[in-house]
Predicted model as a PDB file, atoms N, CA, C, CB and O in Angstrom, pLDDT in the B-factor column:
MODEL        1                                                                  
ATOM      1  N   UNK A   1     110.184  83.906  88.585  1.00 66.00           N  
ATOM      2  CA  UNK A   1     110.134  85.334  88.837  1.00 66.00           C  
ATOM      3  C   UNK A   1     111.259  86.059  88.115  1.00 66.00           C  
ATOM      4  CB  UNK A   1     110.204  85.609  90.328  1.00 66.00           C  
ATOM      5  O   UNK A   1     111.139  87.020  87.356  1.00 66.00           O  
ATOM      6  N   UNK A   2     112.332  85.458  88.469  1.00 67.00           N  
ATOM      7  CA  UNK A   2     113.402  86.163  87.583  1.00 67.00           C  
ATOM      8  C   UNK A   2     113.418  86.400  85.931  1.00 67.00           C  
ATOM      9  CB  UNK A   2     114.558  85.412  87.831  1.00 67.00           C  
ATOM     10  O   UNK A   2     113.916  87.255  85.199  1.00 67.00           O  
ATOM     11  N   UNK A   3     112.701  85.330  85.745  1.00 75.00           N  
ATOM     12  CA  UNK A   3     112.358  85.139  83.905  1.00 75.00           C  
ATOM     13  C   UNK A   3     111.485  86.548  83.658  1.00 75.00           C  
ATOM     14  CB  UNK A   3     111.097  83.381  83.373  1.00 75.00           C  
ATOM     15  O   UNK A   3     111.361  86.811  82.462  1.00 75.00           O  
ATOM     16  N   UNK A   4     111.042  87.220  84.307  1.00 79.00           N  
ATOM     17  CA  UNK A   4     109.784  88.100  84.420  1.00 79.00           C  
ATOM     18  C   UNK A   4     110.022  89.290  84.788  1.00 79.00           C  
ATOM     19  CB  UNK A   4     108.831  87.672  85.279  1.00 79.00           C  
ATOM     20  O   UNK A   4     109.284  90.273  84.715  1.00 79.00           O  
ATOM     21  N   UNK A   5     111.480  89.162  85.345  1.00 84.00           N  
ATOM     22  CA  UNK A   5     112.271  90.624  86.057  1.00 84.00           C  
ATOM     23  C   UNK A   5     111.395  90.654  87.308  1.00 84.00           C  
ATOM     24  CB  UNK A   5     112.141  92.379  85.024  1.00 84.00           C  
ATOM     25  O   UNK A   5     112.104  91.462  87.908  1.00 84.00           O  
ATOM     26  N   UNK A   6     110.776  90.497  87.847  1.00 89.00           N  
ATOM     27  CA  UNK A   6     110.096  90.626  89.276  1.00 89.00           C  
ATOM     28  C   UNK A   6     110.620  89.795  90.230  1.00 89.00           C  
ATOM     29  CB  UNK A   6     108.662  90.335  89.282  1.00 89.00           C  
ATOM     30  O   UNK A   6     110.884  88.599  90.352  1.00 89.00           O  
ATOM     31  N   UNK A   7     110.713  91.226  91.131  1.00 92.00           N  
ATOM     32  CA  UNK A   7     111.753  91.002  92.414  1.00 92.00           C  
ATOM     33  C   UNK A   7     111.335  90.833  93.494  1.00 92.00           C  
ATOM     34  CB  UNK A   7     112.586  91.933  92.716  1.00 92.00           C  
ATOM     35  O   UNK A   7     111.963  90.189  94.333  1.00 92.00           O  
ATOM     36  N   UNK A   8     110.033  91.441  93.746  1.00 93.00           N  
ATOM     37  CA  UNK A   8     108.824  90.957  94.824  1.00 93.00           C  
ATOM     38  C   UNK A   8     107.673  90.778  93.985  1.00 93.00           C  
ATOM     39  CB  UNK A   8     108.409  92.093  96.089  1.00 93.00           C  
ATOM     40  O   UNK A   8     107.610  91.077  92.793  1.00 93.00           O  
ATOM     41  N   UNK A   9     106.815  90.296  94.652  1.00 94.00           N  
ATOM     42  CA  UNK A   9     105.250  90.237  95.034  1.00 94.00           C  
ATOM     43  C   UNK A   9     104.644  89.873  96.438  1.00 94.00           C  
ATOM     44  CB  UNK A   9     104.655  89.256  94.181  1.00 94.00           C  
ATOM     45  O   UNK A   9     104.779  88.913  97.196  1.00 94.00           O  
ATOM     46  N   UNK A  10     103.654  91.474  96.480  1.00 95.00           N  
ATOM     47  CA  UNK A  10     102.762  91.380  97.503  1.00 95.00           C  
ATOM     48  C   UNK A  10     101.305  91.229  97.010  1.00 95.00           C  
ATOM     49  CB  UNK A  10     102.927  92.534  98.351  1.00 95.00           C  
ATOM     50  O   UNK A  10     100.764  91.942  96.164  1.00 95.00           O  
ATOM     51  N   UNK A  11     100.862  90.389  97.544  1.00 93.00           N  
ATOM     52  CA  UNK A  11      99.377  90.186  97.634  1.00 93.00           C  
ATOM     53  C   UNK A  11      98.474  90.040  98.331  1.00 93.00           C  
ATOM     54  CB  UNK A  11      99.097  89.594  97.288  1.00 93.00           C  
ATOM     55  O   UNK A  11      98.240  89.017  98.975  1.00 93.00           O  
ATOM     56  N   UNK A  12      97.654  91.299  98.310  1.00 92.00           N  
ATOM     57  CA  UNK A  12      96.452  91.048  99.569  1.00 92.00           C  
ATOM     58  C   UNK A  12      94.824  91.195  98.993  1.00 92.00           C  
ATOM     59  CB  UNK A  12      96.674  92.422 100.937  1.00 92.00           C  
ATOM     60  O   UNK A  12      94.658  91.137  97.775  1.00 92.00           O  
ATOM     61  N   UNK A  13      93.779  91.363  99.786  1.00 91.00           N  
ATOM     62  CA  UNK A  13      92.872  91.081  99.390  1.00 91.00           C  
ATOM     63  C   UNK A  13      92.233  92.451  98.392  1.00 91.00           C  
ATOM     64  CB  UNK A  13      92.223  90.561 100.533  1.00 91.00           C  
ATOM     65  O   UNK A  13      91.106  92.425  97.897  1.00 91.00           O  
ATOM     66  N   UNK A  14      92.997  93.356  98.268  1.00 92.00           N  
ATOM     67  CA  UNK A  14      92.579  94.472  96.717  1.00 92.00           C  
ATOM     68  C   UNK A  14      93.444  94.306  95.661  1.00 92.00           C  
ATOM     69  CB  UNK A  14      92.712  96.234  96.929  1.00 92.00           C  
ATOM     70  O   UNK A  14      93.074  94.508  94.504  1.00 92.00           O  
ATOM     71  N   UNK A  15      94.825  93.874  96.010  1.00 94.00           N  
ATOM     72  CA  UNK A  15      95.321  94.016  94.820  1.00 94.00           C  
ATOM     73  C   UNK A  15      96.589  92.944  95.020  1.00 94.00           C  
ATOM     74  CB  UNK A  15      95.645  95.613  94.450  1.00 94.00           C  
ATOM     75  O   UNK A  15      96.754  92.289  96.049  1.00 94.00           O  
ATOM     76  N   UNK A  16      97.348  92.897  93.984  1.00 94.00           N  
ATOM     77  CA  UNK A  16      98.702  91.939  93.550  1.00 94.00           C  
ATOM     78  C   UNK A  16      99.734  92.878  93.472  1.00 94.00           C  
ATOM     79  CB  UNK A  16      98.632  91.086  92.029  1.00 94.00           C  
ATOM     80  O   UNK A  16      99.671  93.079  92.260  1.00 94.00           O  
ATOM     81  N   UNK A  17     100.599  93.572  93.844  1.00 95.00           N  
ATOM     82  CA  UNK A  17     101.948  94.526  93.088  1.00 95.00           C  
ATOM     83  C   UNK A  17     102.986  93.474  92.823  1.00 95.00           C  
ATOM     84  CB  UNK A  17     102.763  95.884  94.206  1.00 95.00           C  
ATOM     85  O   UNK A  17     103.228  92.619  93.674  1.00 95.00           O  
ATOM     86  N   UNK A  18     103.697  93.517  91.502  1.00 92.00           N  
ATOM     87  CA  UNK A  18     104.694  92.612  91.477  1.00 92.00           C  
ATOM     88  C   UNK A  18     105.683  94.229  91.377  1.00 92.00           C  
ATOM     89  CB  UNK A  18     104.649  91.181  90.057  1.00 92.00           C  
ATOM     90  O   UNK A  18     105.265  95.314  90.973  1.00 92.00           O  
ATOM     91  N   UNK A  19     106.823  93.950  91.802  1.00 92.00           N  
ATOM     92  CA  UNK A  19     107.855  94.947  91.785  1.00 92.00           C  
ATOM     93  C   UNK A  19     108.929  94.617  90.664  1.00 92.00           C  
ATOM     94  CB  UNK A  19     108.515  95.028  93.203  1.00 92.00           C  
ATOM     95  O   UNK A  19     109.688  93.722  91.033  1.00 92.00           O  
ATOM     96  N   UNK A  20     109.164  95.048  89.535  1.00 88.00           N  
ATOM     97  CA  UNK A  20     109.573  95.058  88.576  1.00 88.00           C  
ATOM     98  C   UNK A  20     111.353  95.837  88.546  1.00 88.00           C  
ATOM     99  CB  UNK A  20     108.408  95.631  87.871  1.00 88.00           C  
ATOM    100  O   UNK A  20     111.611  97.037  88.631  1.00 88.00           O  
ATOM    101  N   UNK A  21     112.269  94.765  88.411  1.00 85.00           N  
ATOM    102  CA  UNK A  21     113.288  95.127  88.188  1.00 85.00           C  
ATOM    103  C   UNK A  21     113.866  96.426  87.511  1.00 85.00           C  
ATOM    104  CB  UNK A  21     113.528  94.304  87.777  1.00 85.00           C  
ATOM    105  O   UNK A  21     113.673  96.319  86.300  1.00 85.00           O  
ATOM    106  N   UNK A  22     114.543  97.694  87.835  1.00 81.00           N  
ATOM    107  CA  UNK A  22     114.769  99.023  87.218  1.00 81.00           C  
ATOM    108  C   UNK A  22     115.328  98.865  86.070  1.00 81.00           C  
ATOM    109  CB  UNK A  22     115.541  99.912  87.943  1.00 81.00           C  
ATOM    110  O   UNK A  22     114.840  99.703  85.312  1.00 81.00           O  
ATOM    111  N   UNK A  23     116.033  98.282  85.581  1.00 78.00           N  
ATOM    112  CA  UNK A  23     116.456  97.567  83.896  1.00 78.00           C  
ATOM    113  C   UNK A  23     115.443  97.157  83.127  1.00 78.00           C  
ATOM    114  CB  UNK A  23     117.326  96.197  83.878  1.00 78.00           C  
ATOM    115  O   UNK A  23     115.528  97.469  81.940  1.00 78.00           O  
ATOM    116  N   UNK A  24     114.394  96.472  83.509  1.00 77.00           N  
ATOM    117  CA  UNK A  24     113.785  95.728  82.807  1.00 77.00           C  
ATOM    118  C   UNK A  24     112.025  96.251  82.842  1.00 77.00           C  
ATOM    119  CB  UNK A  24     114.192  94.289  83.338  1.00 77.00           C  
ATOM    120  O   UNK A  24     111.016  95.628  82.512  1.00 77.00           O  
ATOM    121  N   UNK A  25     112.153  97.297  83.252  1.00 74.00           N  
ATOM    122  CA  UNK A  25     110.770  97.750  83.823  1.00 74.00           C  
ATOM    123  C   UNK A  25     109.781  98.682  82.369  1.00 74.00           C  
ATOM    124  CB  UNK A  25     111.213  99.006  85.424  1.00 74.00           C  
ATOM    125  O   UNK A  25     108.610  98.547  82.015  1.00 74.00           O  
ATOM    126  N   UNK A  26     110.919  99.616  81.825  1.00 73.00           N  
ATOM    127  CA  UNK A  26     110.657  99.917  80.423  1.00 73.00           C  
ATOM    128  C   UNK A  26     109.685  99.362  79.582  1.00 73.00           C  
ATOM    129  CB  UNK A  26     111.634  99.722  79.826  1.00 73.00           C  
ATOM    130  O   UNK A  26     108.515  99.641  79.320  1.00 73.00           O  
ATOM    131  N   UNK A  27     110.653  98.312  79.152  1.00 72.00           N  
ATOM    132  CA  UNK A  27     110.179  97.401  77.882  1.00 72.00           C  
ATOM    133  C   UNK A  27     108.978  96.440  78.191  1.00 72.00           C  
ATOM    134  CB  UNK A  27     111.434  96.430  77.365  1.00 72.00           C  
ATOM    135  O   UNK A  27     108.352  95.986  77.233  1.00 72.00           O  
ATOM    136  N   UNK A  28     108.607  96.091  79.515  1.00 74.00           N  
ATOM    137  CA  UNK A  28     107.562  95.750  80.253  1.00 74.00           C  
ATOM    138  C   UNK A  28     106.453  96.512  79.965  1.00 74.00           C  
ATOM    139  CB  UNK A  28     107.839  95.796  81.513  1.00 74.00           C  
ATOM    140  O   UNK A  28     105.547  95.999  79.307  1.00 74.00           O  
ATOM    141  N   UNK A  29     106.344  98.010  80.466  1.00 75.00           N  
ATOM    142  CA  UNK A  29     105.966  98.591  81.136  1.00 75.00           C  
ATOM    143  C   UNK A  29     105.404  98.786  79.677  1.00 75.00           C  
ATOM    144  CB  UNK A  29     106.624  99.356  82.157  1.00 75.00           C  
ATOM    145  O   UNK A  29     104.179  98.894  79.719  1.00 75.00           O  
ATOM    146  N   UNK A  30     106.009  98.879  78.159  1.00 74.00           N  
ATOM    147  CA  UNK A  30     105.745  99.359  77.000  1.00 74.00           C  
ATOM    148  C   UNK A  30     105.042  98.455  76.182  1.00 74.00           C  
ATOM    149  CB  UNK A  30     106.815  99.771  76.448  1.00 74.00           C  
ATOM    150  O   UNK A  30     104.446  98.963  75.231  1.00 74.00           O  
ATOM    151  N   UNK A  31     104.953  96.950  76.359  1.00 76.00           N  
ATOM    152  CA  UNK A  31     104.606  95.796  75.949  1.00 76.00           C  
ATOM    153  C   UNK A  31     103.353  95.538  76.772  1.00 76.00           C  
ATOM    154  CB  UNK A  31     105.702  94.814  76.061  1.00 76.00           C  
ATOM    155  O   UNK A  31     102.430  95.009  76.154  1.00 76.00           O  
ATOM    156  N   UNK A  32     103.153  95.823  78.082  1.00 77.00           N  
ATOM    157  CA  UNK A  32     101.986  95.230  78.793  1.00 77.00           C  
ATOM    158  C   UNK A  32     101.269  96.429  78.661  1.00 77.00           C  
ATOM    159  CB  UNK A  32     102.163  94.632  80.332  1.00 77.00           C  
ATOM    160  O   UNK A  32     101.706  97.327  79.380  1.00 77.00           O  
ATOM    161  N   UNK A  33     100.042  96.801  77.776  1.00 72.00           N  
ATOM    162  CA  UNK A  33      99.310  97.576  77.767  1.00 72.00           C  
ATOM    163  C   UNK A  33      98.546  97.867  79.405  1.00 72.00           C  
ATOM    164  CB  UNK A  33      98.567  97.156  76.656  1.00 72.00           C  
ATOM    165  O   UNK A  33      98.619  96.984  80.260  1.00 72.00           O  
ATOM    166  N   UNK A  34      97.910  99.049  79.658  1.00 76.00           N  
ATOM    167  CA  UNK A  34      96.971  99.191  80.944  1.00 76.00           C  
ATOM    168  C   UNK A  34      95.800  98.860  80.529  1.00 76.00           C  
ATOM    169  CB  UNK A  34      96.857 100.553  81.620  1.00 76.00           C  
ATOM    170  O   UNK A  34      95.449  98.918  79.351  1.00 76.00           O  
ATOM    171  N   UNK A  35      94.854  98.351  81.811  1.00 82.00           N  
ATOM    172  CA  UNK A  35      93.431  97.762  81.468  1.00 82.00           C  
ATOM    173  C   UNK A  35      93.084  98.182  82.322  1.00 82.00           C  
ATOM    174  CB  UNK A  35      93.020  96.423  81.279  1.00 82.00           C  
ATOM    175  O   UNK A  35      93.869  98.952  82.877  1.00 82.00           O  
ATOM    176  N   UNK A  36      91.466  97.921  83.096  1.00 85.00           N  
ATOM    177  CA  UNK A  36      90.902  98.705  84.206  1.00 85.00           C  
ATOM    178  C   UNK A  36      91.370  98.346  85.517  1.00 85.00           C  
ATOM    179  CB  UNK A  36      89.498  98.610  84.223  1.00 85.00           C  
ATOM    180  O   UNK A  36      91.279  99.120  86.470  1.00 85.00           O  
ATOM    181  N   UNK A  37      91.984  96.931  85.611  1.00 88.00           N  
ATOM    182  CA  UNK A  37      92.424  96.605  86.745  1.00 88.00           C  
ATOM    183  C   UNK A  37      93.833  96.247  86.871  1.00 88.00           C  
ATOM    184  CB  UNK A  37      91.699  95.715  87.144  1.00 88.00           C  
ATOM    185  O   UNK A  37      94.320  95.472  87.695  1.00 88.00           O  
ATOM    186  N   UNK A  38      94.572  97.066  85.730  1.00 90.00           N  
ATOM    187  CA  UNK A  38      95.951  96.947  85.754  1.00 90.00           C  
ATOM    188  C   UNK A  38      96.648  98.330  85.775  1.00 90.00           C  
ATOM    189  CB  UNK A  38      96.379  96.138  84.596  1.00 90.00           C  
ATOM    190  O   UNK A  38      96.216  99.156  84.971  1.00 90.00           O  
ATOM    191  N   UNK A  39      97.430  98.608  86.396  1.00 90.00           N  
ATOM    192  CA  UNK A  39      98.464  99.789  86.465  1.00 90.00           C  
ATOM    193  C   UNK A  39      99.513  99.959  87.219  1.00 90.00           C  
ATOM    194  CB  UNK A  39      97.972 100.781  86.716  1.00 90.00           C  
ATOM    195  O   UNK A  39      99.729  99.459  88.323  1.00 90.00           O  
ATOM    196  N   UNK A  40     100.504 101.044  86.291  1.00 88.00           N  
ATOM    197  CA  UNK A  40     101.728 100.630  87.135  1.00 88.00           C  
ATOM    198  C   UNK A  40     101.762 102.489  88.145  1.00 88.00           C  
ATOM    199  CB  UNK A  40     103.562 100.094  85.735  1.00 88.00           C  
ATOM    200  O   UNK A  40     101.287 103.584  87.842  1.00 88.00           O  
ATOM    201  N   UNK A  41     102.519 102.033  89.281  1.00 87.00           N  
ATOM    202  CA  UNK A  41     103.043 102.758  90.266  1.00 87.00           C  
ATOM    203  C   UNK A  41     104.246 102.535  90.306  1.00 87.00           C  
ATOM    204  CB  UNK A  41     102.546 102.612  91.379  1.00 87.00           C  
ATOM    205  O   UNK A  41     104.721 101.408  90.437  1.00 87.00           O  
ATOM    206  N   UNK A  42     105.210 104.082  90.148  1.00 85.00           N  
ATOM    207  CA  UNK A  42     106.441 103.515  90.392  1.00 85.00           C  
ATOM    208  C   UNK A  42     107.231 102.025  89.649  1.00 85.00           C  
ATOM    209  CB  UNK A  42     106.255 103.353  91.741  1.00 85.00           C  
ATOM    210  O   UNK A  42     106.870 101.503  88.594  1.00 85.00           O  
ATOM    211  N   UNK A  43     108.062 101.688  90.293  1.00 86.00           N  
ATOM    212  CA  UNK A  43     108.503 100.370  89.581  1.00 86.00           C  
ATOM    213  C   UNK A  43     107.279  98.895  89.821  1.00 86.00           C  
ATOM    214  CB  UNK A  43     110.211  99.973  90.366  1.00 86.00           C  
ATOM    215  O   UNK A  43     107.553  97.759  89.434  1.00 86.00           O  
ATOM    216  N   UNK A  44     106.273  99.179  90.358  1.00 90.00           N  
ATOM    217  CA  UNK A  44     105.470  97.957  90.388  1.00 90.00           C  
ATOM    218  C   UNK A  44     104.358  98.229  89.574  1.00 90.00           C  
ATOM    219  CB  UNK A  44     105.040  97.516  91.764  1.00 90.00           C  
ATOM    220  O   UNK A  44     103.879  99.361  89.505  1.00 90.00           O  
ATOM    221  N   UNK A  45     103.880  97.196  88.907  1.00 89.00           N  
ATOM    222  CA  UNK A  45     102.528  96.733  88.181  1.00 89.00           C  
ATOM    223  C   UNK A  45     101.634  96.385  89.247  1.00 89.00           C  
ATOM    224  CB  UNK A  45     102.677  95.439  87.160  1.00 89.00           C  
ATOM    225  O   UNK A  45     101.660  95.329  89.879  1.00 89.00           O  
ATOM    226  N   UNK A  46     100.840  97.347  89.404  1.00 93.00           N  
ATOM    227  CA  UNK A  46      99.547  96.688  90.742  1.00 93.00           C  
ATOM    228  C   UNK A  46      98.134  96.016  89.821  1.00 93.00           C  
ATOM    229  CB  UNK A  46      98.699  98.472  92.036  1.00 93.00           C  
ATOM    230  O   UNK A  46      97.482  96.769  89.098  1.00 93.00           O  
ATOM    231  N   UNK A  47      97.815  94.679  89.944  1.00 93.00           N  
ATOM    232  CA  UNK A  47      96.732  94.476  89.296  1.00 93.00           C  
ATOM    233  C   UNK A  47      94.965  94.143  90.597  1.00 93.00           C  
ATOM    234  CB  UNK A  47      97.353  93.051  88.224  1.00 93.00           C  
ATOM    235  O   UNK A  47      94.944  93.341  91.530  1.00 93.00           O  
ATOM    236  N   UNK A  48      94.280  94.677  90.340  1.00 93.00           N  
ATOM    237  CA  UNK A  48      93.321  94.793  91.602  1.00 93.00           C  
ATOM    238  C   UNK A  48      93.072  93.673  91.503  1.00 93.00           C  
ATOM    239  CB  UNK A  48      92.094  95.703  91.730  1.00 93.00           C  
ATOM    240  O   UNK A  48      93.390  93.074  90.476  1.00 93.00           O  
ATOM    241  N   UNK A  49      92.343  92.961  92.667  1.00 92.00           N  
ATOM    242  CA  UNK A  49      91.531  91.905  92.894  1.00 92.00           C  
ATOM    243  C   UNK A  49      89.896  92.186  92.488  1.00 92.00           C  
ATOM    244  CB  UNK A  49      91.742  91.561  94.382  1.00 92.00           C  
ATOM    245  O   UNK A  49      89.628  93.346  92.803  1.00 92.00           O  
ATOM    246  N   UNK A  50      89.342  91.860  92.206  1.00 88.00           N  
ATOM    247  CA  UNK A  50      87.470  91.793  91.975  1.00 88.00           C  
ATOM    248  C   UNK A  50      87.294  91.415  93.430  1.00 88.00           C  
ATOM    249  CB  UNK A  50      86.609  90.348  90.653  1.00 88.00           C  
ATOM    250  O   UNK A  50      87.953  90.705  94.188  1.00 88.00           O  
ATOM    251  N   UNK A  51      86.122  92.166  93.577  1.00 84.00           N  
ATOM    252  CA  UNK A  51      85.222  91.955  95.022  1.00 84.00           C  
ATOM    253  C   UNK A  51      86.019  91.716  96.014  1.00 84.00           C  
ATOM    254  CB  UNK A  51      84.199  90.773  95.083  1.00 84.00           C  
ATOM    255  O   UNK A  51      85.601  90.810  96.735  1.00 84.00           O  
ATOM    256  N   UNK A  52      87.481  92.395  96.486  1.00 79.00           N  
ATOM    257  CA  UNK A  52      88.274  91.975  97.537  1.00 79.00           C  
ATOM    258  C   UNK A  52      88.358  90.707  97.579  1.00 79.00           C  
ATOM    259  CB  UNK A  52      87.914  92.390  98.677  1.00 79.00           C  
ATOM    260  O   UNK A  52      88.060  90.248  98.681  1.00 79.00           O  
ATOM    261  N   UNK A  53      88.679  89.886  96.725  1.00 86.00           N  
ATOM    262  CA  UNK A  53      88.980  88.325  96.786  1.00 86.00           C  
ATOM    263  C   UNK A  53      90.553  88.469  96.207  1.00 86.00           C  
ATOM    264  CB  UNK A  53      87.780  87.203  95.677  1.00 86.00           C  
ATOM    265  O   UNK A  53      90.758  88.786  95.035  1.00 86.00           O  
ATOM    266  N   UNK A  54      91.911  88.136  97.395  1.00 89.00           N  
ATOM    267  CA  UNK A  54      92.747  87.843  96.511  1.00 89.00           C  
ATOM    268  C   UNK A  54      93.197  86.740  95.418  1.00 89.00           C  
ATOM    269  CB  UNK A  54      93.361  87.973  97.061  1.00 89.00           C  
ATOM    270  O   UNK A  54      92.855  85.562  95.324  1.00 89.00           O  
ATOM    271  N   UNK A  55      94.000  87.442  94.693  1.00 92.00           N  
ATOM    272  CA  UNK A  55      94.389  86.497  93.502  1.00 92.00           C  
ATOM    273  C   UNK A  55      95.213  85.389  94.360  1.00 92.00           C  
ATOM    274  CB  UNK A  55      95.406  87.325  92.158  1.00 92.00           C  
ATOM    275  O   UNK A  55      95.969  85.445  95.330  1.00 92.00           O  
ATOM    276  N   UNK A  56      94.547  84.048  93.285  1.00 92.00           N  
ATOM    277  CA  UNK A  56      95.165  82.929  93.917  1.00 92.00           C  
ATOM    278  C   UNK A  56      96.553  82.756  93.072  1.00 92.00           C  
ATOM    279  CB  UNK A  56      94.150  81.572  93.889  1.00 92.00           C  
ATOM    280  O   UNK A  56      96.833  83.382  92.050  1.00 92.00           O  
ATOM    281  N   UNK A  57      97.312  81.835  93.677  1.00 93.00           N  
ATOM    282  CA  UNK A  57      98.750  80.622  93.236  1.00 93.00           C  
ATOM    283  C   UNK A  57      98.770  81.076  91.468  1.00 93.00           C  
ATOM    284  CB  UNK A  57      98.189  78.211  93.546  1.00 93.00           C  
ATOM    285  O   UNK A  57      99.589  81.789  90.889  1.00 93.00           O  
ATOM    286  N   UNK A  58      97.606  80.401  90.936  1.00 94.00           N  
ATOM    287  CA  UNK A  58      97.349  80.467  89.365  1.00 94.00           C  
ATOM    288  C   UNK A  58      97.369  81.689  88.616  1.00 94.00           C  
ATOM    289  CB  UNK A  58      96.102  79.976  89.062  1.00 94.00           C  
ATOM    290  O   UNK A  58      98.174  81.939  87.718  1.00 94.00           O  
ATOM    291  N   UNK A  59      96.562  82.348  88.971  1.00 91.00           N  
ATOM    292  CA  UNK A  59      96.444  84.058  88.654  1.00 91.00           C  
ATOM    293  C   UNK A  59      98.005  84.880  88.258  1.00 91.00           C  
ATOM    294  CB  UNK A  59      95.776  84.901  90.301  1.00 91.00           C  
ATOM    295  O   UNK A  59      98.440  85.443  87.253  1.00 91.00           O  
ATOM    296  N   UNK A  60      98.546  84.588  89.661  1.00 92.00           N  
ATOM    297  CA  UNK A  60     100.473  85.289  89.791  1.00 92.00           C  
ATOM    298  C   UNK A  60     101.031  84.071  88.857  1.00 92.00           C  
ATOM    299  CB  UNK A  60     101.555  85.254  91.965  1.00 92.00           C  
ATOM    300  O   UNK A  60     101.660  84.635  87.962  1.00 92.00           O  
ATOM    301  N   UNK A  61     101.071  83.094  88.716  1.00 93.00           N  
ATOM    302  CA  UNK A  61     101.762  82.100  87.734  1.00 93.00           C  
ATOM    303  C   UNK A  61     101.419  82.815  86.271  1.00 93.00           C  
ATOM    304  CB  UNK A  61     101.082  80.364  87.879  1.00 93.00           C  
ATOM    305  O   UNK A  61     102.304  83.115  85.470  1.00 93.00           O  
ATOM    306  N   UNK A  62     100.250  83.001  86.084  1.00 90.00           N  
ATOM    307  CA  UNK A  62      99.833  83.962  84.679  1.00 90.00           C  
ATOM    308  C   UNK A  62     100.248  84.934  84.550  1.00 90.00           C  
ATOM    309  CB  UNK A  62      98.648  84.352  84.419  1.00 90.00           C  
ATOM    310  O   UNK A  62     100.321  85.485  83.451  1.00 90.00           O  
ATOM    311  N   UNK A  63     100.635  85.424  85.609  1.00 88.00           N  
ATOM    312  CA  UNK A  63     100.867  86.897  85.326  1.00 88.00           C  
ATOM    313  C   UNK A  63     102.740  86.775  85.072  1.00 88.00           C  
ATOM    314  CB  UNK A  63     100.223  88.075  86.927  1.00 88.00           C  
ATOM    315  O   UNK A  63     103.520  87.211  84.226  1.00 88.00           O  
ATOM    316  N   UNK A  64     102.839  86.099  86.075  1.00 90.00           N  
ATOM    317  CA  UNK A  64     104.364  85.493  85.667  1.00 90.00           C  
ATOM    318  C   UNK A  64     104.810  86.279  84.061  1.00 90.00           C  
ATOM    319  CB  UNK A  64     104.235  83.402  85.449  1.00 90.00           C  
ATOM    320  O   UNK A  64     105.228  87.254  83.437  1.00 90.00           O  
ATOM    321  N   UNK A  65     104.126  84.422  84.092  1.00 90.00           N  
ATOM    322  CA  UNK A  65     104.081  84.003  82.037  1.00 90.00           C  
ATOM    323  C   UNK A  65     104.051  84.837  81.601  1.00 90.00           C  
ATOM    324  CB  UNK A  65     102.967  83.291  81.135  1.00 90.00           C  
ATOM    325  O   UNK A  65     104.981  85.022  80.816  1.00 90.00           O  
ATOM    326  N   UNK A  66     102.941  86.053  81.748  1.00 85.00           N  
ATOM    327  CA  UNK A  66     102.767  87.260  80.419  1.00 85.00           C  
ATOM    328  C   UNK A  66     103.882  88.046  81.080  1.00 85.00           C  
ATOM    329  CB  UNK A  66     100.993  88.317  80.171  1.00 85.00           C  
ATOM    330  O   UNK A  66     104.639  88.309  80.146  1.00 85.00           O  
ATOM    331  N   UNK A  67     104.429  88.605  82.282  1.00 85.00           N  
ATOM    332  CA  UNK A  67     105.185  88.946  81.886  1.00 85.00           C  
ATOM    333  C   UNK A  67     106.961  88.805  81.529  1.00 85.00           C  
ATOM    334  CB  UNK A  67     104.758  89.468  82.269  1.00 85.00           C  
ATOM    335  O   UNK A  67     107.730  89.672  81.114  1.00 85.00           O  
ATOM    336  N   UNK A  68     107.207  87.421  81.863  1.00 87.00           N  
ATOM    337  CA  UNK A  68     107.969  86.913  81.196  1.00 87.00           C  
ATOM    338  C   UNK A  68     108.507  87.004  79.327  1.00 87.00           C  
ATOM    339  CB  UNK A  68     107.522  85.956  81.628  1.00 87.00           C  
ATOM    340  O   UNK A  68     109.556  87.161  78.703  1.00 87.00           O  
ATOM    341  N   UNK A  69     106.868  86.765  78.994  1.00 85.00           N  
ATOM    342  CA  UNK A  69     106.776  87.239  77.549  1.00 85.00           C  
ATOM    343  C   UNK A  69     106.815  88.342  77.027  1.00 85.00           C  
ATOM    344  CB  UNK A  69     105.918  86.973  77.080  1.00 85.00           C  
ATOM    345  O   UNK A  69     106.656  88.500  75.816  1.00 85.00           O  
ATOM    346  N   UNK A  70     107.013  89.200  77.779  1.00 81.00           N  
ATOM    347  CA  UNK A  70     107.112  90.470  77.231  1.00 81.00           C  
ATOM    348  C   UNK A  70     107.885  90.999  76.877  1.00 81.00           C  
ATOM    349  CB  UNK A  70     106.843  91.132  77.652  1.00 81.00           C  
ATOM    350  O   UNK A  70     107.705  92.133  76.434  1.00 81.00           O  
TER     351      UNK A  70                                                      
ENDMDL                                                                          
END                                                                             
C-alpha cells in the first residue's frame, strides 16, 4: 500500500475507494486516466463494482500494482 501512496481502502459491495496520500495524489491522479468505473472524489480513487459484487483480494492487489506504477 505504501508503494502506491494509499493510506486506506474501503470496500463494499458498489465500490472500492482507496484514499490516496495528499503528496502523492497529483501525479496519480494525472497518470491514471478516468474510465466508466473509475473516478476520483476528493483524495480517493473510487472504482465501482459490476452488478454489486465486491472486488475481491486480486482486483485491490491490481489496483495496488497500477497504482504503484504510476
Amino acid at each position: 500500500m505504501e508503494n502506491a501512496g494509499v493510506t486506506e481502502i474501503v470496500s463494499g459491495p458498489k465500490a472500492t475507494a482507496l484514499r490516496i496520500a495528499a503528496a502523492r495524489r497529483p501525479g496519480k491522479e494525472a497518470s491514471l486516466p478516468l474510465r466508466d468505473d473509475r473516478r476520483w472524489s476528493e483524495d480517493r480513487m473510487i472504482v465501482d463494482a459490476a452488478n454489486d459484487q465486491p472486488h475481491d483480494t486480486a482486483f485491490i492487489e491490481k489496483l495496488l500494482t497500477e497504482l504503484a506504477a504510476a
